[in-house]
N, C-alpha and C positions, 0 to 999 in steps of 0.2 A: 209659576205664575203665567197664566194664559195672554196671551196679547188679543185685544177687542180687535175684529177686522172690521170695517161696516159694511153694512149691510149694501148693496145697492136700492137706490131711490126709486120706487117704480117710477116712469115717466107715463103720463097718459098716451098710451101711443097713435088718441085721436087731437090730443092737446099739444098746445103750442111747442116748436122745438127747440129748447134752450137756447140753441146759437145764434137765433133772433131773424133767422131768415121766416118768411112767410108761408112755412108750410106747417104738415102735423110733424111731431116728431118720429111715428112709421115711416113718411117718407121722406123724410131728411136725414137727419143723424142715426139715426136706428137703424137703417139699412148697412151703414159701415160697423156700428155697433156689434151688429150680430154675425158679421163677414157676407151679407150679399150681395156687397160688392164693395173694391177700394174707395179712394176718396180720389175725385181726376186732378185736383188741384194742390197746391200749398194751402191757398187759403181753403179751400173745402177738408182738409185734412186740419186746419187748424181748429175751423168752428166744427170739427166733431169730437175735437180734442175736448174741447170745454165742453160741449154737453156732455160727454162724457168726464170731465168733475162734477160736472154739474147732478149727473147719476150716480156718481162712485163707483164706475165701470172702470177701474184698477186695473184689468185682463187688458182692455183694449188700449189705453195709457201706455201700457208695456209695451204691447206687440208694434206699435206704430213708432216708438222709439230705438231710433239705430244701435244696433250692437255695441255699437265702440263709444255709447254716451250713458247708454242707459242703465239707472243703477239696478243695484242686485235686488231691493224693497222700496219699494211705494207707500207712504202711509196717507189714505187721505181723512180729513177729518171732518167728521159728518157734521159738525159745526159751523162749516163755513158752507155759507150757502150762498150759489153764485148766481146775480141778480142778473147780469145784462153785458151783453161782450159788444164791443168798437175796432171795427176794423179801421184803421189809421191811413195805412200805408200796405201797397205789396208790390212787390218786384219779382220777375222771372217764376217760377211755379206755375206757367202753365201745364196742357198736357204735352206740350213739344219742348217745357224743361227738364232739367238734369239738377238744377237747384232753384230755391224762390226763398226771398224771407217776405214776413207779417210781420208787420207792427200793430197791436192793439192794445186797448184799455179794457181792462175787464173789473166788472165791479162785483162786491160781495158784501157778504153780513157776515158777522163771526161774532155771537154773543150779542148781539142786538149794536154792535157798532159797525155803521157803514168804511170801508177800503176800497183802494183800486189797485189790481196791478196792473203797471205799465211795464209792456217786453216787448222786444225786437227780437224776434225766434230766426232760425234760419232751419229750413227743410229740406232737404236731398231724396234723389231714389237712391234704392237699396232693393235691389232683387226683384225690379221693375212696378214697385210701389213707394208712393212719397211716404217719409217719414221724418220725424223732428229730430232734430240735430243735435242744436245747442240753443243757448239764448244769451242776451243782454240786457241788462234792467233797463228803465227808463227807455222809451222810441224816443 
């Protein structure tokens, strides 16, 4: 029995960029997407985390995820489509940190019923690029 991987989402990459900052998605999220270069922050490492659910960019999901957390399979599912990310809260993750957490609300559709998740992530460098840790439900 074959397992369905998805597809990635094309993103317009003149069109808006998922993580809700005010540029295109080329030059926002796409840029780390594609490795032309890191992400300088926690929080800019987070919102490219979500557009990358937000595309079903599975490869980059992994690679940004620390060794000692990240699982062996990812499944994401092309069903939930993620409408709108809130950044809450962020502490430490600048480019003169060593760790930073996000707190944000991200919202979605999965089967025509609107969700939100709420997480308190925490981010670390790892081989002198931020990457996501771990989390906590609810910020």
């Amino acid at each position: 029995m074959s397992r369905h991987r998805p597809r990635p989402r094309p993103a317009s990459p003149a069109g808006p960029c998922p993580c809700g900052l005010p540029a295109a998605y080329t030059d926002c999220c796409a840029r780390y997407h594609q490795g032309r270069s890191s992400a300088p922050t926690a929080e800019a490492l987070m919102r490219s985390r979500y557009s990358a659910f937000a595309v079903l960019d599975r490869g980059y999901l992994l690679r940004t995820w620390h060794p000692d957390t990240r699982p062996e399979h990812l499944e994401l599912d092309p069903a939930v489509r993620w409408q709108r990310l809130e950044i809450l809260a962020t502490t430490g993750g600048s480019p003169f940190h060593t760790e930073g957490t996000v707190s944000f609300r991200a919202h979605y559709t999965e089967r025509g019923r609107e969700g939100v998740l709420e997480e308190h992530s925490r981010f670390v460098r790892h081989a002198g690029a931020w990457v996501y840790l771990d989390a906590s439900g609810a910020a």
